[in-house]
Phi, psi and omega in degrees: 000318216216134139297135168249131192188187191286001192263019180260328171288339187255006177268335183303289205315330202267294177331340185258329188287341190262336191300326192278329156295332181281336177262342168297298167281344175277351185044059157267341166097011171206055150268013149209039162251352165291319201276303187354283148353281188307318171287345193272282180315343171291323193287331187292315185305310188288337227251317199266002170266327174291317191273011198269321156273327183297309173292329180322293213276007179263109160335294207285332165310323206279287164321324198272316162314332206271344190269329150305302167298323176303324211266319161306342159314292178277341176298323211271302197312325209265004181283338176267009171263338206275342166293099183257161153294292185297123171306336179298318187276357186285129186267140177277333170196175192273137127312131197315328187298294170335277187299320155324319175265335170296323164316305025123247188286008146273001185239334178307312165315287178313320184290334171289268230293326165303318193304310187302323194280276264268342213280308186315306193101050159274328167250105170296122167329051193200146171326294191276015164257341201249327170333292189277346186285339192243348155300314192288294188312299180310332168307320211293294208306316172323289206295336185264324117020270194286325166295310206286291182328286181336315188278311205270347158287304193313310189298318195273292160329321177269320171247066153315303200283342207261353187241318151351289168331299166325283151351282196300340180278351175110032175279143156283167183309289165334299199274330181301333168288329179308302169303313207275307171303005212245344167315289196294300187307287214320321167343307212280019179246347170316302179308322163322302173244036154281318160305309164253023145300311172263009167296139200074356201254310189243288178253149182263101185304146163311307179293312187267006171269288190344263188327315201281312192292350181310318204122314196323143176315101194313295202305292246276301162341298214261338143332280172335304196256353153309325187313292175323302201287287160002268200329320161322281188291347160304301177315300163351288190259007158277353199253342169272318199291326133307325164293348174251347127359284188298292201310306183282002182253003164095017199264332167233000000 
């Protein structure tokens, strides 16, 4: 699809310079969490090309990968929770207690639902069929996580008086905080299913360009990423629906 050669290298270079000019004029405050961003992800890639075969064929490599992934998961969602709008309610940084409990709904979905595909025998028992299925689910959750949490402190910060309102008519705290945040959080599931609302439409999904340049039949591609995108808003929204949960019980 794409040549790989040095003009590919100076176009990855000009995408980070621009991406980074652009958060420069816009004053958004992430022109250098963009060049940042990009080298850290160059470094993971090379990292994960070399060990991604030496792990395949091991279970236990496999598992220990998957337990890497999980604690990076839950660090970077409970590190986007620890960003409030409001300065007052703003963490300089996330906590260990913090990524515990994010753990819960960023590791649980994925980890319930492979387990379930691998028992049917939908997901083959070997690194490079469980890897990326539990890369893709778990990415969905981190990011529906660190947004859903985030919008639903933000909501509770801001309508602070309404939960109060609540308090005083005789509600406990959880549902009252609950009613206020659960609006606001559920957003955050929005980018999902806008992506497979518009799939094949808009957007050409990763996975099914993958399988057709594989060689694979485009319907057997298009099976695959229904598989995905599925899965996806499965993970998704079990994974919002415990982070706002977590959020009105004071657990994150």
């Amino acid at each position: 699809m794409i040549e790989i050669g040095p003009a590919l290298a100076v176009a990855v270079v000009l995408f980070v310079v621009i991406g980074s000019v652009a958060a420069w004029v816009g004053r958004t405050g992430l022109e250098r969490e963009i060049p940042w961003t990009s080298i850290r992800a160059a470094v993971q890639l090379v990292l994960l090309a070399l060990v991604i075969g030496y792990v395949a064929d091991r279970l236990w490599l496999v598992a220990l990968f998957a337990v890497v992934m999980v604690i990076t998961a839950s660090w970077a969602a409970a590190g986007r929770l620890a960003q409030r709008s409001d300065p007052q309610a703003r963490r300089a940084r996330a906590t260990v207690r913090d990524a515990l409990w994010c753990a819960v709904p960023v590791a649980l979905p994925p980890v319930l639902l492979v387990a379930g595909l691998m028992a049917a025998g939908v997901v083959r028992p070997n690194g490079l069929s469980i890897i990326p299925v539990v890369g893709i689910f778990l990415g969905n959750s981190m990011a529906i996580v660190g947004l859903a949490g985030r919008r639903a402190h933000d909501e509770l910060d801001s309508r602070r008086g309404e939960v109060e309102a609540a308090l005083s008519l005789g509600f406990t705290r959880q549902p009252a905080r609950l009613m206020v945040c659960r609006e606001a959080a559920a957003t955050a599931l929005s980018p999902s299913l806008d992506q497979t609302r518009t799939i094949g439409l808009v957007t050409i999904p990763g996975a099914f360009v993958g399988m057709v340049l594989g060689g694979a039949a485009p319907w057997e591609a298009g099976v695959m990423q229904l598989f995905v995108s599925t899965g996806i808003l499965a993970c998704g929204a079990i994974a919002l629906v415990v982070t706002t949960v977590l959020v009105a019980a004071d657990r994150l």
